[in-house]
C-alpha angles and dihedrals in degrees: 000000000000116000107204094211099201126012123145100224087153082076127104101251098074090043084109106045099011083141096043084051101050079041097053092047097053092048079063096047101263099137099162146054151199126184116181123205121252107178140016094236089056090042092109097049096057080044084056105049080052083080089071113088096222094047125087123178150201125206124218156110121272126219096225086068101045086123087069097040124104123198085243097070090065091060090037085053097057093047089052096046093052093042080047090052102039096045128082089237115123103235103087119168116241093195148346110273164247086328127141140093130287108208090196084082105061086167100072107028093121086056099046081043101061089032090056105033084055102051080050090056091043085054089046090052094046091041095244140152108238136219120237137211112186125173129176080333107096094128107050093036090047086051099045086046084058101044084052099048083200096194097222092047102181149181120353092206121227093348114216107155122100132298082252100057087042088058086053093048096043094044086059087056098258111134109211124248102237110187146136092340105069083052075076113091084205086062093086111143080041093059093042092055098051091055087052099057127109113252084257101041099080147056130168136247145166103203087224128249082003131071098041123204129249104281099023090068104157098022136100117276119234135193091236083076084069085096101050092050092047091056093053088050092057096041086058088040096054083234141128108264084234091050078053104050091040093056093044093045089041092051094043081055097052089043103051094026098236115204106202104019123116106189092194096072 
């Protein structure tokens, strides 16, 4: 079985065919799940897809969306995920996220900054993984990860940086998120990079309806394209695609401890 490890299906886009969707990737062997938070305002949403039984999610507030941030929902995210946590509901987070910094926003880095040490501080507190988005910002994430030592460490999303600051990040517990760019041949540090890493240190991921594959440039990403991602991984790897899907899947559910999830299927 395949564990999309991060795929937005609370977004818009899927509002038509969000069924048809979950049904076309598990013909194909997708049989879990998890959907991060991005913003306050799409939080229930995310809450509401936890119903599912092949569905886990985060909770969190995305870099990409500061401008829409208020200092409240910091404050509003901790509550939830503790009420989340403590209740018998089943929509229990597995992490804090998608949190992180986009350094192709220089212009709001202080803001992405409070907005992201302190979600690493709220899942230190709650004694979760988190769920991290990291552009053109490997080095000081990597460093600030570091200064924190959150126990639970978590997923490095849609990882992009060198083999050297992988091995970092690695070497602090955290597993990297592998999805649509390494089907790109001018991917190529990238590529290198994924048949390099260790059998734990990876899991896989299609940041769904964004990063396309090669081929499906302009469309909207779907978690059905797991598979297609997950064989390339294993041609690059020198692996079986099933020794591929079982170590990522394995490694999504250590991660996120996932309760009910048997990654050998």
């Amino acid at each position: 079985m395949l564990i999309d490890a991060h795929c937005h299906l609370d977004a818009v886009e899927f509002d038509t065919d969000r069924d048809s969707v979950f049904s076309a990737a598990q013909a194909v062997g997708v049989g879990h799940f998890i959907v991060p938070g991005t913003r306050r305002a799409r939080w229930h949403n995310v809450l509401a897809l936890a119903e599912r039984d092949e569905v886990s999610i985060c909770l969190g507030l995305h870099p990409y969306f500061v401008a829409q941030h208020q200092l409240s929902d910091l404050g509003a995210l901790e509550t939830l995920v503790n009420q989340q946590l403590s209740g018998a509901s089943s929509a229990r987070p597995m992490a804090i996220g998608e949190c992180g910094i986009d350094g192709r926003f220089p212009e709001s880095l202080s803001e992405q900054w409070r907005y992201f040490d302190e979600q690493l501080r709220i899942a230190k507190r709650c004694k979760l993984p988190v769920v991290v988005h990291c552009v053109k910002a490997n080095d000081t994430v990597s460093k600030r990860l570091r200064q924190l030592c959150l126990p639970e460490a978590g997923l490095i999303h849609a990882f992009a940086g060198s083999y050297e600051q992988a091995v970092r990040l690695l070497d602090l517990g955290y597993v990297l998120g592998v999805g649509g760019a390494v089907t790109y041949e001018r991917a190529q540090r990238l590529r290198r990079v994924v048949a390099k890493l260790p059998d734990d240190g990876f899991v896989l991921e299609t940041d769904s309806p964004d990063m396309p594959l090669n081929g499906y440039q302009g469309q909207r990403n779907e978690p059905a394209r797991l598979a297609q991602v997950a064989q390339e991984v294993a041609k690059l790897r020198g692996q079986r695609l099933s020794t591929v899907a079982s170590l990522s899947s394995a490694n999504a559910a250590r991660v996120f401890k996932l309760p009910h999830v048997d990654s050998r299927r």
